[in-house]
C-alpha positions in Angstrom: 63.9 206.9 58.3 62.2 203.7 59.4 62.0 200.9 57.2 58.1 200.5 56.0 56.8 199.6 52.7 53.6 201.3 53.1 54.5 204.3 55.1 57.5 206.7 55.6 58.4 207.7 59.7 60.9 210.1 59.9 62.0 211.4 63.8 63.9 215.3 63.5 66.4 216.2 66.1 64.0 218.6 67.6 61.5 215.9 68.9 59.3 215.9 66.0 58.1 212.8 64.3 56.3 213.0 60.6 54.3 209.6 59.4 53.4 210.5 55.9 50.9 207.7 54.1 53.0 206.2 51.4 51.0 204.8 48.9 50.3 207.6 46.4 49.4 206.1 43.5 46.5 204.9 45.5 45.1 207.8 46.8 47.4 206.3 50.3 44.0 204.5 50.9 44.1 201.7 53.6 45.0 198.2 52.8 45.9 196.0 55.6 50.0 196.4 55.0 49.5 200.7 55.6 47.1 199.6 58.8 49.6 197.5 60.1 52.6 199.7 59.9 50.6 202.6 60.9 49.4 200.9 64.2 53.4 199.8 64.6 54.4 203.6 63.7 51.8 205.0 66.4 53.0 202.7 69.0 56.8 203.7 68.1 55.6 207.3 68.9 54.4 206.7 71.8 56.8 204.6 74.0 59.9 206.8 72.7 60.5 209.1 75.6 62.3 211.5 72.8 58.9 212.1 70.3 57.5 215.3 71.4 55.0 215.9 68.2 53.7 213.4 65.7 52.9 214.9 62.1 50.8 212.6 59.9 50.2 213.5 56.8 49.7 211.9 53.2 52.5 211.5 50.1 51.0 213.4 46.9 47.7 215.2 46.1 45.9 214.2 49.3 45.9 212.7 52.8 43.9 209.3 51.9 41.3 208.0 50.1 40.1 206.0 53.4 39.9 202.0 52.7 41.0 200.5 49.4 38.2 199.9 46.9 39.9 197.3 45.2 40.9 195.3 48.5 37.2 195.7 49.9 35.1 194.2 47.1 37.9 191.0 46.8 36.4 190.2 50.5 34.5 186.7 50.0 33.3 186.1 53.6 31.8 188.1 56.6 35.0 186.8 58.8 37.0 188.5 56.7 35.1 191.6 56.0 35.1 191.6 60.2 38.5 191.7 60.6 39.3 194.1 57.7 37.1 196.6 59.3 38.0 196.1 62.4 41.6 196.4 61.6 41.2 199.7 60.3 39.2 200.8 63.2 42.5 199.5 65.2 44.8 202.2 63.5 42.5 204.5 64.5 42.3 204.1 67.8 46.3 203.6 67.5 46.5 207.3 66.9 43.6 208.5 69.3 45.6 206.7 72.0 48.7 208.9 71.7 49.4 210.7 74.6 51.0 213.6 72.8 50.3 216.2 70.5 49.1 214.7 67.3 48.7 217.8 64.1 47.0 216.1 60.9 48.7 217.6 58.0 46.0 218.6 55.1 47.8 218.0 51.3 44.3 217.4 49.6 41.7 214.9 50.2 40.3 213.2 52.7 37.9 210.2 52.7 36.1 207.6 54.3 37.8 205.8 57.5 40.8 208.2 56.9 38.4 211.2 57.7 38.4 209.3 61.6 42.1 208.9 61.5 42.4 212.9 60.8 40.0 213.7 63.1 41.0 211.2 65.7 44.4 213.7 65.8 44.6 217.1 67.9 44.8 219.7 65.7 44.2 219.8 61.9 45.9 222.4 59.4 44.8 221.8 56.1 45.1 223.3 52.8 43.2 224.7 50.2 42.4 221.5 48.2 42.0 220.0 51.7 38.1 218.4 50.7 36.5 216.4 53.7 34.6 213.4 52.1 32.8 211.5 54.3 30.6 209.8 51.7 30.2 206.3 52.6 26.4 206.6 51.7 27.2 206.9 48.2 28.6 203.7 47.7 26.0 202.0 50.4 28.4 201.8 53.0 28.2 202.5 56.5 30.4 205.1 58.2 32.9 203.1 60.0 36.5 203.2 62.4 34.7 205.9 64.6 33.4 208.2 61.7 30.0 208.9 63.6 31.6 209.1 67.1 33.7 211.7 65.8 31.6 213.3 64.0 28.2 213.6 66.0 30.7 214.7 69.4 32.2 217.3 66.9 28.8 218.8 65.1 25.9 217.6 66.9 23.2 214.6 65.3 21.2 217.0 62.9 25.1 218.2 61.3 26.5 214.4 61.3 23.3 213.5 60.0 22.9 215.8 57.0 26.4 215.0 56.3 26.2 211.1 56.2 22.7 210.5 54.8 23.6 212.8 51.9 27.0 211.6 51.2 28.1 215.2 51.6 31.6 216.1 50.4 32.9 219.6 52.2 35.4 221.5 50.8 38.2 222.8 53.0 36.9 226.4 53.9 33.2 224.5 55.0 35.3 222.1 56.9 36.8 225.1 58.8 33.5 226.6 59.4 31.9 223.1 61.1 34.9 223.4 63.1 36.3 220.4 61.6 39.8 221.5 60.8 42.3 224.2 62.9 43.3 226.3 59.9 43.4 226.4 56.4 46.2 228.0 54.2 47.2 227.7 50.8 49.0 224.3 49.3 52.3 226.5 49.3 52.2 227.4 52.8 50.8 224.5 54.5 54.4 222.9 56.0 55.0 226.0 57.3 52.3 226.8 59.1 52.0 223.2 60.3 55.7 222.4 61.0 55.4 226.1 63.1 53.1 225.0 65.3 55.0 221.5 65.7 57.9 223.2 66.8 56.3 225.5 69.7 54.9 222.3 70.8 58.5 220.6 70.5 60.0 223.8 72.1 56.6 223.7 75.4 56.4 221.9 78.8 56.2 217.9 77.1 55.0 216.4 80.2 52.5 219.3 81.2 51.1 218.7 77.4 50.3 215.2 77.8 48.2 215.9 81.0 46.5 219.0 79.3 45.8 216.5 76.5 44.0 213.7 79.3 41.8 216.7 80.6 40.7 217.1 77.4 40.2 213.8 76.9 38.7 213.2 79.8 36.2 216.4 80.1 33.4 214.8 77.9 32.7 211.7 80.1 33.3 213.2 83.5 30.5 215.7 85.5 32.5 219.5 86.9 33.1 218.0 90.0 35.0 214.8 88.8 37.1 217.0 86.0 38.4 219.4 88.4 39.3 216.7 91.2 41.5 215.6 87.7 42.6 219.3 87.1 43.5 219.6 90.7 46.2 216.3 90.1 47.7 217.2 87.1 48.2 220.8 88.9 49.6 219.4 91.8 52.5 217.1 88.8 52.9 219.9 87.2 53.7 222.0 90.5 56.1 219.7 91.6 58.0 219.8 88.1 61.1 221.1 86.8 59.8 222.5 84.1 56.9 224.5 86.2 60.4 225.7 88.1 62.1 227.0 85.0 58.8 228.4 83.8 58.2 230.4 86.9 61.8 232.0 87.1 61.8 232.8 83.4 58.7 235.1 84.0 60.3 236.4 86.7 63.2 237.5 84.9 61.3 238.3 81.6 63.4 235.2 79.1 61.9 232.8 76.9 61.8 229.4 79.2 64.1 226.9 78.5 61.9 223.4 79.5 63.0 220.2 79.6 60.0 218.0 79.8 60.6 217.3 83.5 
């Protein structure tokens, strides 16, 4: 474990890192100490050539409340209210900047800027008390860290609209349905099923991952012809890898590959 006040990070054997949001009795909403180590955890990830998988996840009955209530109405100036917002846009960003697989772990609730954080990740399993609040509205706030450019890419403006004019809270099976979350499961099963999935991705290709996460990336901004010139030079890495090697001879001779990220 590292040594946070606001957060736990604990890196496995197996290349797995989990980030769980430590301030429970809070909801783990967002003051600027749980920002600030996030950002710091994120970049930890992502320059240590052993993390394979990051896990975040939240201590408790849910993931986050999104910002701190409390911390937000003690703001006595628009300077300050700038850079508290855009700090928590920051650890945002931190997270969408990883290069490698990112799965939001689900334990309950999810609100406000948190909701970008979660969906800012790559894959979401979530359980049953897994509710999706983006109710900013409600208070008269705006939706903010990359809420509406999450949301309107993932649902469309009519969806994103209905959902942020009305303060709308989904529960985790509507979640699912938008296409918001991977899978739900029950509250009993959800490490499981999300620490299952970790491991394949601990166990796949590392370096071929990262690229396939660029084209992903990448495929919204850029016309066919532009995204498969990109397709064509991550082919021609992962060709010309050790891993595409191993791969290729363990079809061959019918055995689970054995891949070493090079």
């Amino acid at each position: 474990m590292e040594e946070y006040t606001s957060i736990l990070y604990e890196k496995r054997d197996n290349g797995i890192v989990v980030l769980t949001l430590n301030r429970e009795k809070a909801m783990n909403s967002f003051n600027s100490v749980l920002v600030n180590e996030t950002i710091d955890a994120c970049n930890r990830f992502n320059s240590d050539p052993q993390a394979k998988v990051l896990v975040c996840t939240g201590k408790g009955k849910g993931f986050s409340a999104g910002g701190d209530i409390g911390e937000l109405a003690s703001i006595d100036s628009v300077a300050k209210a700038k850079e508290t917002f855009d700090l928590a846009s920051r650890v945002v960003k931190s997270i969408y900047d990883i290069k490698k697989p990112v799965i939001m772990m689900l334990n309950g609730p999810v609100a406000g800027a948190a909701g970008a954080a979660v969906l800012s990740g790559d894959i979401i399993i979530a359980s049953h008390e897994a509710r999706f609040a983006m109710n900013f509205v409600n208070i008269a706030f705006c939706p903010d860290s990359g809420v509406s450019f999450f949301l309107t890419r993932k649902l469309g403006h009519q969806k994103a609209a209905e959902i942020l004019y009305l303060g709308k809270i989904l529960n985790a099976n509507e979640a699912l349905e938008l296409g918001l979350y991977n899978k739900v499961v029950p509250r009993e099963d959800l490490e499981k099923e999300t620490f299952d999935i970790a491991e394949a991705l601990a166990r796949g290709p590392s370096k071929t991952i990262e690229m396939v996460k660029f084209l992903l990336r990448q495929s919204p901004v850029n016309d066919l012809d532009t995204q498969a010139q990109l397709e064509s030079m991550c082919q021609i890495i992962a060709w010309a890898s050790e891993d595409f090697k191993e791969g290729a001879s363990a079809f061959l001779e019918k055995r689970p590959p054995r891949f070493k990220g090079k």
